[in-house]
C-alpha positions in Angstrom: 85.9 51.3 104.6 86.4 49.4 101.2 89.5 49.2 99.3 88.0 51.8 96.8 87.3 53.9 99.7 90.3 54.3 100.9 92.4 54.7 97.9 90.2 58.1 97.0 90.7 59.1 100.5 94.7 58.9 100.3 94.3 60.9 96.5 92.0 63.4 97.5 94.3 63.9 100.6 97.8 63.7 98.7 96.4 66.6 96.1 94.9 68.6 98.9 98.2 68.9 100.0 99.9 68.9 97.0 97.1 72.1 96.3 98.4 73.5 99.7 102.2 73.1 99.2 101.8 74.8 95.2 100.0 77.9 96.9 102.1 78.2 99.6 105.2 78.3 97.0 103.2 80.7 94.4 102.7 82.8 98.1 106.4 82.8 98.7 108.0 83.5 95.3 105.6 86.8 95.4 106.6 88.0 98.7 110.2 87.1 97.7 110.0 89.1 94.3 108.3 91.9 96.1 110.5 92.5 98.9 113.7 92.1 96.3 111.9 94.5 94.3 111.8 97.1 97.6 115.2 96.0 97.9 116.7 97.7 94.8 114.8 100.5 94.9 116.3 101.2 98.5 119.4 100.7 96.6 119.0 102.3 93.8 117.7 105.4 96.2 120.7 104.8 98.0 123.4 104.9 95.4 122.1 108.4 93.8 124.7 110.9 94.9 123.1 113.8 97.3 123.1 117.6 95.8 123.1 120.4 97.4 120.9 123.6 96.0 124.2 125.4 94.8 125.6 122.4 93.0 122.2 122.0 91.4 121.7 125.7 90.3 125.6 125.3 88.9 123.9 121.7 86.7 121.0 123.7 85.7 122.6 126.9 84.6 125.7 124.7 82.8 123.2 122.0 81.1 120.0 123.9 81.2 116.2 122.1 82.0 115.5 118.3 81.1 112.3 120.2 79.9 114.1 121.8 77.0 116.1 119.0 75.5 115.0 117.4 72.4 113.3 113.9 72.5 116.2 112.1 70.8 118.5 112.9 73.4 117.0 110.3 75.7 116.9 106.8 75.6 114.0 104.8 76.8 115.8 102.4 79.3 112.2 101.4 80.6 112.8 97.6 79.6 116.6 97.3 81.2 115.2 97.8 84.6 111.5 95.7 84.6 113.0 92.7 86.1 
C-alpha cells in the first residue's frame, strides 16, 4: 500500500465515522424530542383538574356550550404550545 493509498483509506474511514457519529446524533435528538414531547402531554394530561358529571352539568348550565360562543371569544394559542 502506497502513501496515496493509505491516506484515502484513513479519509474514507474518518468520514464513515464521522457519517455514523452525525446519524446517530440526528437519531438521538429525535428520540429525545419525541419522548419530551410524550412527556408534557402526560403532564399537561396530568395537571387538568378531574370533574365529576354534577360539577360539569353545574359549568354547562352556568356558562352554557363551547358550541354556542362566538368565534371572537377564543384565542388561537396553537403557536404558544408547538415547541
Amino acid at each position: 500500500m502506497n502513501q496515496h493509498t493509505s491516506f484515502v483509506t484513513i479519509t474514507v474511514k474518518f468520514w464513515r465515522n464521522t457519517m455514523e457519529t452525525l446519524l446517530l446524533k440526528e437519531m438521538l435528538k429525535e428520540s429525545l424530542r419525541e419522548v419530551l414531547r410524550e412527556e408534557r402531554l402526560a403532564l399537561f394530561l396530568l395537571l387538568i383538574p378531574y370533574v365529576s358529571d354534577k360539577e360539569m352539568l353545574e359549568i354547562e348550565t352556568k356558562f352554557g356550550s363551547p358550541v354556542k360562543y362566538e368565534e371572537t371569544e377564543f384565542i388561537d394559542i396553537t403557536d404558544w404550545v408547538k415547541s
